[in-house]
N, C-alpha and C positions, 0 to 999 in steps of 0.2 A: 713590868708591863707598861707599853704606852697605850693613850688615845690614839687611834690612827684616822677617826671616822667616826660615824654618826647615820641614823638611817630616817627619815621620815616618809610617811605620816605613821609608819608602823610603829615608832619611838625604841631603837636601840641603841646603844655605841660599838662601837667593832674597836677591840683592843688586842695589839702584838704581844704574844709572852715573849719576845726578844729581851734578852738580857743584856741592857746594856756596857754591860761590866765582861759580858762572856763576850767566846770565838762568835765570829759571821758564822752565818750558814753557808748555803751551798748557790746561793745565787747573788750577782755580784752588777749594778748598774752605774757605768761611767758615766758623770754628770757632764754637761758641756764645758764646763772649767775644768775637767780633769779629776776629779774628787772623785773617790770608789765608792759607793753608799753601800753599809752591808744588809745583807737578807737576811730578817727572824724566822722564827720557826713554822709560825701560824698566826691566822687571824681569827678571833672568837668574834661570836655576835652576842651583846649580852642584852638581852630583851628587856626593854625597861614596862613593863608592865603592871598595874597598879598592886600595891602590897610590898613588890620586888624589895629587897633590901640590901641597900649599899653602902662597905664599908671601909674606902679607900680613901688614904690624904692624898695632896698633890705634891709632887715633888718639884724637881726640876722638867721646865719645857722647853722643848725645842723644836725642830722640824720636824712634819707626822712624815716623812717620806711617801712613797707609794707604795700601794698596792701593785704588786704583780705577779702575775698567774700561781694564785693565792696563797703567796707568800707574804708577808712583809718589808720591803728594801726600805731599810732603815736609813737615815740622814743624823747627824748633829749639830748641823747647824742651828747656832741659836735663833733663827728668823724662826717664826714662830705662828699662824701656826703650818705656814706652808716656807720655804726658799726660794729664791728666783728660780729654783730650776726645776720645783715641785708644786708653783704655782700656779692654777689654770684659769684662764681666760674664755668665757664664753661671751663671745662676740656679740652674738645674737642678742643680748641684753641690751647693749648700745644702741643695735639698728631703732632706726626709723622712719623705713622706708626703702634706705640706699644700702643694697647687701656690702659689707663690710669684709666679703669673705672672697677668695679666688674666684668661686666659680656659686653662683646661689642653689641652695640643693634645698630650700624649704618647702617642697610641691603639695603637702598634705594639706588636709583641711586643717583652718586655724578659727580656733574661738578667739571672740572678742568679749572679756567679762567686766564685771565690776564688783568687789567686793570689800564688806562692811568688816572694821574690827571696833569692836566696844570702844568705848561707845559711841561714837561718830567722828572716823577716818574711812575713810572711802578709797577706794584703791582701783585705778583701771589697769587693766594687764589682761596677757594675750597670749593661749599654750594652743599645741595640735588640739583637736577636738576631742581625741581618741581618751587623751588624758588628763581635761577639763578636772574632773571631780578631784582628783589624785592632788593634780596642782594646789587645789582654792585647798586642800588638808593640810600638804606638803608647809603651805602658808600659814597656818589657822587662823581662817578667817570664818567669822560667825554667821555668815548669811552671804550670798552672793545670786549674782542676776546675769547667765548667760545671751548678754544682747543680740548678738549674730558670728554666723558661719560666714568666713571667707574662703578661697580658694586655696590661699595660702596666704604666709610668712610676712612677707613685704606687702601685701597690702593688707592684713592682719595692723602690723604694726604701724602704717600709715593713719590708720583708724586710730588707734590707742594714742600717737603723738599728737592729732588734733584732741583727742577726750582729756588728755594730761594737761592742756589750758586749763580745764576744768576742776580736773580730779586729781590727785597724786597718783605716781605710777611705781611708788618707792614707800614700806613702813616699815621702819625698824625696830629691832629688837625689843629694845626700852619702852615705844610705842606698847607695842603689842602687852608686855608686862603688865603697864600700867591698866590695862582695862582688863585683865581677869579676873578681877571682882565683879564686872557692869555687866551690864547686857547694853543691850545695840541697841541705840534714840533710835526707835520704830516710826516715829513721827520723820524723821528728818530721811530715811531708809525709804520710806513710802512713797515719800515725795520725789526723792529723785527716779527710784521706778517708774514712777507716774511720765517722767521728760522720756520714756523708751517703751518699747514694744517688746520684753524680755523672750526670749525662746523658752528658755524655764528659770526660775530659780530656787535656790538651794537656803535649808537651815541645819548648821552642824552642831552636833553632840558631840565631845569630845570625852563623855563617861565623867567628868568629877567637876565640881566647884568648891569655890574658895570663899569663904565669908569676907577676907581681905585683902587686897591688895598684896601678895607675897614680897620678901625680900630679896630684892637681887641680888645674886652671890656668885660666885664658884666654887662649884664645892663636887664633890661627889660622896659624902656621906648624908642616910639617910634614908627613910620609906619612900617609894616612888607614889605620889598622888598621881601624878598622871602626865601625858606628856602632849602637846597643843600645837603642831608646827615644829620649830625645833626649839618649843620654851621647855625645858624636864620640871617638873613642880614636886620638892621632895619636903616631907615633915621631916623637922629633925628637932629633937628637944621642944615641943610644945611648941616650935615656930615651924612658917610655910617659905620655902625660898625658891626661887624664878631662878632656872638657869640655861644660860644659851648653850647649849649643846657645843656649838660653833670654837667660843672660850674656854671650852674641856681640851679640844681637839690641841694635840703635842706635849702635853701632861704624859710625865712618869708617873705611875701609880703605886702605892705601897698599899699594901694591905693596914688595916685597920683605920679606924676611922679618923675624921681630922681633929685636931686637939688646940687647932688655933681660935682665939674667940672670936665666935657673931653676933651680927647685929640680931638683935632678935625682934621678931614682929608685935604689935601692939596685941594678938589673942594670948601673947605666951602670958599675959598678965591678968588674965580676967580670971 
């Protein structure tokens, strides 16, 4: 089985039983360099839901290929976890104002938000309205403050490049990690509320906490504590470990669990 995928805010991974040692299947995608990529058999969704238990090492990674019309089209190239030709670019993350794209097709309503991750990183960013809540999950961000509806897209993001003097419009992985232990400086949350006139805002539950800090790892063995955006939080041996979903993605999977040693966290001692 590979990774091929990942799902958020629902928390699954979607994995090929493609055998990469067997025949192709029955569907066959020519890359632009000429390379054949073969088709697996199917895609599972394995629901990571808390309890869940998971008991796979990793093996060899490579390219997750695509998905298509719900098959598998497998790749081997080692690029990792996507290839230049299975790499996709959303433009739209760039814009700031100036569409980047043929023809601008962003007409819907666009929120303009701001949202906190433990304990005091602040994030401005900018989705359709319809799917506001979805986003600020998709992210796990612990508190958030809808400031306004625009008409659309580019001037959405007009908005967010002038707030980004301000605010960061980018928080990464490791970011994120580090404060699931915290909670959100309410003091410092408050106050920048206070400089807006919010539409509403938002406080997330994401069902579990951590006494400490988890260890960052990649792994996929272990109890699923629960999953935050795309951090997977798994017990394993009396330790808690943080993992980016994202770094699973082009992983071979073997059944049973991993047998390489970890860092273990400061509760496995107490």
């Amino acid at each position: 089985m590979q990774v091929v995928g990942y799902e958020t805010p629902a928390g699954a991974l979607f994995v090929s039983d493609r055998d990469p040692g067997g025949p192709p299947g029955d569907l066959e995608d020519v890359s632009s360099s000429g390379d054949v990529a073969r088709a697996g058999r199917s895609v599972d969704r394995v629901a990571l839901d808390p309890g869940t238990d998971l008991s796979w090492s990793l093996g060899e990674r490579h390219c997750a290929g695509t998905v298509h019309e719900g098959g598998h089209v497998a790749c081997d190239r080692e690029t990792a976890p996507y290839c230049r030709d299975h790499r996709s670019t959303w433009v739209c993350a760039r814009c700031t104002g100036t569409c980047l794209k043929d023809e601008m097709d962003c007409f819907d309503d666009h929120a303009v938000y701001l949202a906190a991750f433990a304990p005091d990183v602040f994030k401005v960013g900018v989705t359709k309205e319809w799917r506001l809540e979805t986003r600020l999950r998709e992210q796990g961000a612990d508190r958030a403050a809808h400031l306004r509806t625009v008409e659309d897209g580019r001037i959405a993001r007009e908005i967010e490049a002038g707030l980004a003097e301000e605010f960061t419009d980018r928080v990464r992985v490791p970011t994120k990690v580090d404060g699931l232990a915290d909670g959100v400086d309410e003091a410092a949350w408050e106050a920048i509320l206070a400089e807006f006139d919010p539409v509403e805002t938002f406080t997330f539950d994401y069902g579990f906490e951590v006494a400490e800090r988890p260890v960052a790892e990649t792994l996929a063995t272990g109890t699923v504590v629960g999953t935050k955006g795309r951090v997977l939080v798994l017990e394993n041996a009396g330790s808690t470990y943080a993992v980016d979903m994202r770094d699973l993605v082009g992983y071979e999977l073997e059944d049973g669990g991993s047998e390489r040693e970890l860092q273990s966290s400061l509760g496995a001692f107490g």
